[in-house]
MOPAC internal coordinates of N, CA, C and O (Angstrom, degrees):
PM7 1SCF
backbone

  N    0.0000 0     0.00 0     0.00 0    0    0    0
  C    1.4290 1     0.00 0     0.00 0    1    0    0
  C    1.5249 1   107.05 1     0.00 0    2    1    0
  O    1.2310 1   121.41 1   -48.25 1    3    2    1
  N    1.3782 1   114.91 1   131.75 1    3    2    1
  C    1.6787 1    98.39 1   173.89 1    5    3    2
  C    1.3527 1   119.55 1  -120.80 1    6    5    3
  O    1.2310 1   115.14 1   -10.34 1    7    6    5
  N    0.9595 1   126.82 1   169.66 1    7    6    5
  C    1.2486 1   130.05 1  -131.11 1    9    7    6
  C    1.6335 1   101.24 1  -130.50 1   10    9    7
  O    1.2310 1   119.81 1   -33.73 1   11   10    9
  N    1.6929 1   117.97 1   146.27 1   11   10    9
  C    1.4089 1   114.02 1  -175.55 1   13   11   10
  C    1.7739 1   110.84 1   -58.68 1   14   13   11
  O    1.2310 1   118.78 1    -4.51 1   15   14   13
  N    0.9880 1   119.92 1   175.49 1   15   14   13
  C    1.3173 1   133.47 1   172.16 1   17   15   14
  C    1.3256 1   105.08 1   -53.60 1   18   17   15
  O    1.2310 1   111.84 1   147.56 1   19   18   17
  N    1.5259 1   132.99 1   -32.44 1   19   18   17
  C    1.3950 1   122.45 1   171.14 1   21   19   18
  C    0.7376 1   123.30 1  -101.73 1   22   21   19
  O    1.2310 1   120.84 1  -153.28 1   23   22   21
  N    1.3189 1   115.99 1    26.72 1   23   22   21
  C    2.0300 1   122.04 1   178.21 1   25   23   22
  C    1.5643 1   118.97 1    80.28 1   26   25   23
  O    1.2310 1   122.43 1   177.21 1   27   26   25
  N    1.4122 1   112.95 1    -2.79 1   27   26   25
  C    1.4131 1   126.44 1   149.04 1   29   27   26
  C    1.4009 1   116.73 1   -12.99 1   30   29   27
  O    1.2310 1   110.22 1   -45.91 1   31   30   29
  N    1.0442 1   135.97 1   134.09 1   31   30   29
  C    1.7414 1   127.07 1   132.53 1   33   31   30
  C    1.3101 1   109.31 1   -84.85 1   34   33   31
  O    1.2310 1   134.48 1   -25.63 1   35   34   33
  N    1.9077 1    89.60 1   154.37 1   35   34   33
  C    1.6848 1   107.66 1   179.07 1   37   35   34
  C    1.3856 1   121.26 1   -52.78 1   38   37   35
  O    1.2310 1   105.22 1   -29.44 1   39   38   37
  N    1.2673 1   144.96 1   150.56 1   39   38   37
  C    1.8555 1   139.73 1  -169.92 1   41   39   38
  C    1.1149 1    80.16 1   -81.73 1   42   41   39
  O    1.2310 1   114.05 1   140.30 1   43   42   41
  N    1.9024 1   128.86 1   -39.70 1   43   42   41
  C    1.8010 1   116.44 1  -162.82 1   45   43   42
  C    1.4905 1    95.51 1  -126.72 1   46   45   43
  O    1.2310 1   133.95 1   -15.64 1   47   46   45
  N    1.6084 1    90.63 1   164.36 1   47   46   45
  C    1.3584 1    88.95 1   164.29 1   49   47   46
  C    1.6656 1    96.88 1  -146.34 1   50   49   47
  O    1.2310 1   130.76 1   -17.98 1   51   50   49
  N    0.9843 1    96.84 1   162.02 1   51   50   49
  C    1.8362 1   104.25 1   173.34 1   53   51   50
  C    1.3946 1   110.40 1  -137.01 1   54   53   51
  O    1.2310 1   121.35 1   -55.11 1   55   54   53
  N    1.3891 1   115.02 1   124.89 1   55   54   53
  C    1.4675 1   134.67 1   178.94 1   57   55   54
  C    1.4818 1   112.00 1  -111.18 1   58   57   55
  O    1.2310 1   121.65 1   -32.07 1   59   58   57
  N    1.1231 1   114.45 1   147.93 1   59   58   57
  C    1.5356 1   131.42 1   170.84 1   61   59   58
  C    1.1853 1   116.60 1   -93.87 1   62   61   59
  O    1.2310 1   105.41 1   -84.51 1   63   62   61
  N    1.2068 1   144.63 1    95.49 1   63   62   61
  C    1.7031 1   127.97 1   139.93 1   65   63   62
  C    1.3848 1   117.73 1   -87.31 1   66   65   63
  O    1.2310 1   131.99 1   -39.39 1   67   66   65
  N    1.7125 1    94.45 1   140.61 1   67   66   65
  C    1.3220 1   131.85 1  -158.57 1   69   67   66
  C    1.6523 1   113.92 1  -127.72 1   70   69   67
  O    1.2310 1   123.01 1    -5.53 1   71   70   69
  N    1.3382 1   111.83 1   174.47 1   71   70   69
  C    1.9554 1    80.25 1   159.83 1   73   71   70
  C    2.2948 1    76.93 1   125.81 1   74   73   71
  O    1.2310 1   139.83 1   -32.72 1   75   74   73
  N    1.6764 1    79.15 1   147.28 1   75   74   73
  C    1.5829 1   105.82 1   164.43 1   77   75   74
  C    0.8845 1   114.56 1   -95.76 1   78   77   75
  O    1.2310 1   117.91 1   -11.28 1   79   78   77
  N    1.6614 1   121.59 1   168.72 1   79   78   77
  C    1.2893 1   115.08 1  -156.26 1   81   79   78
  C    1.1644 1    77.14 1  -157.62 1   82   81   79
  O    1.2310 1   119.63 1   -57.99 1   83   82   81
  N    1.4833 1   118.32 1   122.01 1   83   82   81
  C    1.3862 1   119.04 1  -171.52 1   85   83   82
  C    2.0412 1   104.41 1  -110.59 1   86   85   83
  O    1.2310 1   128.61 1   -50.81 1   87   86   85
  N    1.3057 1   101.03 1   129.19 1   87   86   85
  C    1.8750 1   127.30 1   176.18 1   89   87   86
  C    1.2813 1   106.95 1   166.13 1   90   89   87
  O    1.2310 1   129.23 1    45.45 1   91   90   89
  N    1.7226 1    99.83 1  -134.55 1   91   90   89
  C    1.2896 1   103.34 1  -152.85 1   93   91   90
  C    2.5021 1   106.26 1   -66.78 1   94   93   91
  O    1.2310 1   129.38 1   176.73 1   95   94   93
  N    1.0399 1    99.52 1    -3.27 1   95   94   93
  C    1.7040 1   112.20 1  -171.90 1   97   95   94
  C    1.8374 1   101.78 1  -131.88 1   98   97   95
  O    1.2310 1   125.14 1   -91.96 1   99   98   97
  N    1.2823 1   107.73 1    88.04 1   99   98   97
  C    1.3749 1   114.44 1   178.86 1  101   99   98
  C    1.9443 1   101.78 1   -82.64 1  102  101   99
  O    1.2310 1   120.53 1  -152.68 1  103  102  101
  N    1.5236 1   116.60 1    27.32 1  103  102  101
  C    1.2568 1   104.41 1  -153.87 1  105  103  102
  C    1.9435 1    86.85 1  -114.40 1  106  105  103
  O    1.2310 1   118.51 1   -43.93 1  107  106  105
  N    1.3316 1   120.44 1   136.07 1  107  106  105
  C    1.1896 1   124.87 1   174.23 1  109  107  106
  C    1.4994 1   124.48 1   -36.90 1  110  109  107
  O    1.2310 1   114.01 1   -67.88 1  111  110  109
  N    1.1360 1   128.94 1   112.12 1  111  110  109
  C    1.3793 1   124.95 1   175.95 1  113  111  110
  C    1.5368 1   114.57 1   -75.77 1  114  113  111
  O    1.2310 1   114.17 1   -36.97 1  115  114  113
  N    1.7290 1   128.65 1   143.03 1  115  114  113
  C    1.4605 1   135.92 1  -153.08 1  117  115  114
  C    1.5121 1    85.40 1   -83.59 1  118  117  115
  O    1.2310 1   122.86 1   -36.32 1  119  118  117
  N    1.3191 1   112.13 1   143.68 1  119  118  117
  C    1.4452 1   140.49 1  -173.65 1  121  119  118
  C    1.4644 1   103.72 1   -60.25 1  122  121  119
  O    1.2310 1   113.11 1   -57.65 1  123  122  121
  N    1.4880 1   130.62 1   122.35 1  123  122  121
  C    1.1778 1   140.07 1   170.26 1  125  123  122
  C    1.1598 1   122.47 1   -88.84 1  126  125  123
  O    1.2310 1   105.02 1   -71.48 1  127  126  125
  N    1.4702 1   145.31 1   108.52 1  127  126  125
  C    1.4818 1   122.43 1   162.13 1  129  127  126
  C    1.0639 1   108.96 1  -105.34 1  130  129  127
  O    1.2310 1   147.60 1   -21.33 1  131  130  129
  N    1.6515 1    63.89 1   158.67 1  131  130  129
  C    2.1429 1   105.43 1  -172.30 1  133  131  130
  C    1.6686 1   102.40 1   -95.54 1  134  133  131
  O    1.2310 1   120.14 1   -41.57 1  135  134  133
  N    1.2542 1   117.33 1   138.43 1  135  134  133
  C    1.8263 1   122.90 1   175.18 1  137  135  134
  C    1.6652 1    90.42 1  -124.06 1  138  137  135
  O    1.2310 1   121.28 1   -59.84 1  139  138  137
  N    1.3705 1   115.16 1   120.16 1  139  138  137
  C    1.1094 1   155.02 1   165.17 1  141  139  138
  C    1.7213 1   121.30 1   -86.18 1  142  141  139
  O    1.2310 1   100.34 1   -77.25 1  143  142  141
  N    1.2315 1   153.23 1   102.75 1  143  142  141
  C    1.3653 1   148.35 1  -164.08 1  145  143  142
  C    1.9326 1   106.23 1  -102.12 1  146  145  143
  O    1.2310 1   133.48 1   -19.25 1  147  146  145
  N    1.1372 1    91.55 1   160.75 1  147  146  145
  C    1.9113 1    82.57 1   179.60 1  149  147  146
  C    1.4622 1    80.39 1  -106.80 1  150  149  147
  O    1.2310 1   128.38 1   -51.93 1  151  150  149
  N    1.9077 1   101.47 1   128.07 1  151  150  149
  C    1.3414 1   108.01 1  -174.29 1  153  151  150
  C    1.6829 1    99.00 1   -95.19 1  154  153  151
  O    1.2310 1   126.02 1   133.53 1  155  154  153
  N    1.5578 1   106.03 1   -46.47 1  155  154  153
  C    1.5094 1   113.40 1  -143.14 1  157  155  154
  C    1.9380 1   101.33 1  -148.83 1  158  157  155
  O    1.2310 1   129.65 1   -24.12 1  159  158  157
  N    0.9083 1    98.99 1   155.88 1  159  158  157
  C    2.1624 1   105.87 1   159.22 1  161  159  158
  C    1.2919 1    88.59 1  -134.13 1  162  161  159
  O    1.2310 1   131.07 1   -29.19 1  163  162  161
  N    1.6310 1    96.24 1   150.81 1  163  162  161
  C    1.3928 1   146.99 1  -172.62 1  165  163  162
  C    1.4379 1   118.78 1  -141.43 1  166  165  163
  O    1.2310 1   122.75 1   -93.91 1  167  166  165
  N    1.2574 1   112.34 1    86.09 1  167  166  165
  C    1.6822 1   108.50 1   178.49 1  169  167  166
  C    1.2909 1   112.23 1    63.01 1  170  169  167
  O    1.2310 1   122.16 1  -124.74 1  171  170  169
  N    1.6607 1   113.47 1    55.26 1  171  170  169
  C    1.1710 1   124.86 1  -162.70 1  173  171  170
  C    1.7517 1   126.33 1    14.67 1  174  173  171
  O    1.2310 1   125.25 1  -120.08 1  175  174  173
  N    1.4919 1   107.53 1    59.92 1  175  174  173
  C    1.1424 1   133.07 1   172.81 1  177  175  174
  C    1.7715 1   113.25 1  -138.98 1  178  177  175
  O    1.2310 1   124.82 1   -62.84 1  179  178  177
  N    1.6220 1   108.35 1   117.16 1  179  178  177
  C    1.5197 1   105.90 1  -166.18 1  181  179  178
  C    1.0662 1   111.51 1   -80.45 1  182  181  179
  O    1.2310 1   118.31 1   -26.21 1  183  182  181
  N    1.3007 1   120.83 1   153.79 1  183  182  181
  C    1.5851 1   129.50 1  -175.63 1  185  183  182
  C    1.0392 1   105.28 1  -105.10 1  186  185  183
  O    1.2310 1   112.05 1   -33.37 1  187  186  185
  N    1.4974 1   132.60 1   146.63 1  187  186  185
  C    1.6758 1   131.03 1  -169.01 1  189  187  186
  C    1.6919 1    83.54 1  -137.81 1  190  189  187
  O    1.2310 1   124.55 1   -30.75 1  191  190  189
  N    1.2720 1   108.87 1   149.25 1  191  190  189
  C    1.7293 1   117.79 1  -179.35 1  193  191  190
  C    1.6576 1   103.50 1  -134.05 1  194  193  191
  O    1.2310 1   122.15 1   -49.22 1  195  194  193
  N    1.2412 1   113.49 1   130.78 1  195  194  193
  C    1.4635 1   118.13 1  -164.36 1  197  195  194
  C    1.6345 1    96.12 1   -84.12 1  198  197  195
  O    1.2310 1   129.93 1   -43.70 1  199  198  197
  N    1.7397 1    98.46 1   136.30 1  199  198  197
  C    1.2501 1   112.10 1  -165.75 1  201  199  198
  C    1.4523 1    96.84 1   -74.68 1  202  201  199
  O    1.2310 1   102.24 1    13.41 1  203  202  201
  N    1.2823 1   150.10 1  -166.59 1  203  202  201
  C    1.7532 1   148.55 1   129.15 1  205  203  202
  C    1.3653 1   103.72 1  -138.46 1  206  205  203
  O    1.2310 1   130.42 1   -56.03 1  207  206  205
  N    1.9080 1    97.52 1   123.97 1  207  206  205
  C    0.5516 1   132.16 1  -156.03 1  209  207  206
  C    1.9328 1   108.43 1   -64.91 1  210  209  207
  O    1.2310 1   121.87 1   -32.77 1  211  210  209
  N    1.2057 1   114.02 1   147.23 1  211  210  209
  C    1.3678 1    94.98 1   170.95 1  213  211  210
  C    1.8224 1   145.08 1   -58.63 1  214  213  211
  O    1.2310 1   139.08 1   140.53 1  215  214  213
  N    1.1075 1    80.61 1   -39.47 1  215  214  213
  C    1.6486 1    90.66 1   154.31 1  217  215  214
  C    1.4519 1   125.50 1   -47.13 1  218  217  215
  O    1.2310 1   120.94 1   129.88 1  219  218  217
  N    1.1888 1   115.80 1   -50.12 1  219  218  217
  C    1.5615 1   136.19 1  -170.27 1  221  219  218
  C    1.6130 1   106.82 1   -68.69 1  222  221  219
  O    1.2310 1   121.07 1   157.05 1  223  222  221
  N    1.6450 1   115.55 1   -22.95 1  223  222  221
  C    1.6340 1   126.60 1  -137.50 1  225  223  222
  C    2.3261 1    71.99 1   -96.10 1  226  225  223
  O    1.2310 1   134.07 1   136.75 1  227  226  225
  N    1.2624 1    90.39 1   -43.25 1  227  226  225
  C    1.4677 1    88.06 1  -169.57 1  229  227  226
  C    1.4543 1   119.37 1   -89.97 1  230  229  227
  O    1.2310 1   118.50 1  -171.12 1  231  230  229
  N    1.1362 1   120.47 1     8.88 1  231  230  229
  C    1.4152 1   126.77 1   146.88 1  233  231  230
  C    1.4734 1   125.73 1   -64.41 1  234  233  231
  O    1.2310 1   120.10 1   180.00 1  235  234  233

């Protein structure tokens, strides 16, 4: 992850999961991202809180 010019962390981040899934569909599933927000620090360690996505909210 990199970081602003002043050693900042990003407010977002966006991750990819990827990956086989092995049964009855040995066939790669299309890359999902995840959006993550910087919620909080904790013992000068940042906390990121997983966004959900809107789609997902109405499932």
């Amino acid at each position: 992850m990199e970081v602003a010019k002043d050693g900042s962390p990003p407010a977002v981040v966006k991750l990819l999961q990827t990956g086989l899934y092995v049964g009855a569909n040995d066939v790669a599933e299309p890359p999902v991202e995840h959006v993550y927000e910087l919620a909080d620090r904790v013992d000068d360690v940042e906390v990121y809180q997983y966004q959900q996505a809107a789609s997902e909210a109405t499932d």
